[in-house]
Wavefront OBJ file of the C-alpha trace (Angstrom):
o trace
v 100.417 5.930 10.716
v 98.614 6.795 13.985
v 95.089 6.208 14.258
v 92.687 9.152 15.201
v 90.514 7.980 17.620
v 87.153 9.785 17.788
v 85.748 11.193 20.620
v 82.615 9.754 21.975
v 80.145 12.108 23.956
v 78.913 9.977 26.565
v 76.260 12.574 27.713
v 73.867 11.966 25.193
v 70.509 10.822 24.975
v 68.425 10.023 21.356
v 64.482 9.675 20.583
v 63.134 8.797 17.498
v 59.797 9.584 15.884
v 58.843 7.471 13.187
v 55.591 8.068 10.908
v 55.029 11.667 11.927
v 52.202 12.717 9.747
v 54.125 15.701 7.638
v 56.477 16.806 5.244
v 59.664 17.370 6.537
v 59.636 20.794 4.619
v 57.038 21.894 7.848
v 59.249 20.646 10.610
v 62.729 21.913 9.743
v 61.324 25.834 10.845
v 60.270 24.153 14.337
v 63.370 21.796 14.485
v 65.460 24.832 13.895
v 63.975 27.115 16.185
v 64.534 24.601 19.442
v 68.163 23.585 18.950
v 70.724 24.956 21.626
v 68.080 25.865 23.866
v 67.318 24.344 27.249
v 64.437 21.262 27.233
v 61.744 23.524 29.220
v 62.633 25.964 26.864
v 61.636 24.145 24.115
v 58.853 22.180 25.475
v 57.314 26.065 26.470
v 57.907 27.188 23.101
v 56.532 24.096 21.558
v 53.720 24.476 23.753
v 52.357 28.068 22.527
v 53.307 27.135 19.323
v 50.423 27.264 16.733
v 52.066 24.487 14.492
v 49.743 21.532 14.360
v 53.018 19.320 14.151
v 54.645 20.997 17.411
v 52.513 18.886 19.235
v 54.304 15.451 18.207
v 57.894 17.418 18.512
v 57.266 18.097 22.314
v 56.082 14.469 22.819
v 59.536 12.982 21.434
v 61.108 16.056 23.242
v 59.531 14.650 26.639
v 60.354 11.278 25.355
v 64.235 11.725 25.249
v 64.012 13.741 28.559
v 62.174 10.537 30.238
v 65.208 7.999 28.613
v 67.594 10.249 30.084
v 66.135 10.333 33.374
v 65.306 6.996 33.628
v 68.071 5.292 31.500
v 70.824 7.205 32.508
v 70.052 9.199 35.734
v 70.838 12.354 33.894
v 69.574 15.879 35.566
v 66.639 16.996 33.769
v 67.447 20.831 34.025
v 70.733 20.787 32.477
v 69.714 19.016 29.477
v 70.169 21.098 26.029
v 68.491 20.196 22.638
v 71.899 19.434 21.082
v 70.508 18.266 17.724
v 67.256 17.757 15.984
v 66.714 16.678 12.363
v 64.099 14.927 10.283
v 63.840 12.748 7.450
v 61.938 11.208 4.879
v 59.733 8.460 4.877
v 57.139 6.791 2.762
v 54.742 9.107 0.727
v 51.429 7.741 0.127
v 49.746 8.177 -2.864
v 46.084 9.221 -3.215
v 43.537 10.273 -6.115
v 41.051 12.759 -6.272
v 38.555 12.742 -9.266
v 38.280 16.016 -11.356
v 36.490 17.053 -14.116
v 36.101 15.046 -17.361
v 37.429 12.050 -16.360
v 40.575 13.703 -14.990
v 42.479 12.543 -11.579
v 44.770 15.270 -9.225
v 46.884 13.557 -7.168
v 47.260 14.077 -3.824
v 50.517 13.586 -1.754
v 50.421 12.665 1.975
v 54.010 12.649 2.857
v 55.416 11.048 6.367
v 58.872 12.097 7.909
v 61.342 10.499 10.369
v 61.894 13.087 14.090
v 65.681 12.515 15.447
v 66.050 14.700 18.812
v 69.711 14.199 20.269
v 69.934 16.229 24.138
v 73.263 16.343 25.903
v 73.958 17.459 29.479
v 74.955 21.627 29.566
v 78.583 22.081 30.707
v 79.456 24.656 33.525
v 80.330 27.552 31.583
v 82.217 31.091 33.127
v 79.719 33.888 31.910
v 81.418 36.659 30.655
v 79.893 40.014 31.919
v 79.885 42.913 29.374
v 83.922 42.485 28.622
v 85.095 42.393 24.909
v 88.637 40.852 26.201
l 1 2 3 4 5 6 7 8 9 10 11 12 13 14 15 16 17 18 19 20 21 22 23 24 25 26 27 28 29 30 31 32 33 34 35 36 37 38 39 40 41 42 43 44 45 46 47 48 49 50 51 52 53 54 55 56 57 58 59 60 61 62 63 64 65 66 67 68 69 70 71 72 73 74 75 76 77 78 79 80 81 82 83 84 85 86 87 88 89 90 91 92 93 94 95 96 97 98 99 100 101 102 103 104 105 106 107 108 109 110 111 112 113 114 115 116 117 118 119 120 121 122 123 124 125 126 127 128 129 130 131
């Protein structure tokens, strides 16, 4: 029996956010909305975005761009959000006090930010044909 032997893409760079302040339910819209696009792409977006989480997206975003640059002397405009992905962490637990004697609870949940870029291949653009 031959072994398969997996290929491993070289060209990639990782940053991890850990104990971002909010549910993972609110940053898998934003995570989704940035992958395949070009890094100034999806730093602009990020930017204009009215999210109050798309602030700590574009900082890990910048942070993978820098450990590419700087780790692996990678050029900074051909880098593509390959994959991005978050999840869970702790959830801490609070109380507030309600009315005869009663407690809600109150949820503050913290998630894990995984943002994976890889250099863009050259690619032939195809213009208008459906061959």
């Amino acid at each position: 029996m031959s072994k398969l032997k997996k290929q491993i893409d070289t060209k990639t760079v990782k940053s991890v956010n850990k104990n971002v302040r909010s549910s993972t339910r609110k940053l898998k819209p934003i995570l989704k909305s940035i992958v395949g696009k070009k890094v100034d792409i999806a730093i602009r977006d990020l930017t204009f975005s009215d999210k109050r989480i798309s602030k700590d997206i574009r900082k890990t975003i910048s942070s993978a761009v820098a450990n590419a640059e700087n780790n692996f002397q990678y050029d900074i405009d051909k880098l593509i959000v390959k994959e991005a992905y978050c999840g869970k962490q702790v959830v801490m637990k609070r109380f507030r006090a309600r009315a005869k004697g009663r407690a809600a609870e109150i949820m503050k949940p913290y998630s894990n930010l995984t943002i994976i870029l890889t250099e863009q291949n050259k690619q032939m653009e195809k213009h208008g044909t459906k061959s």
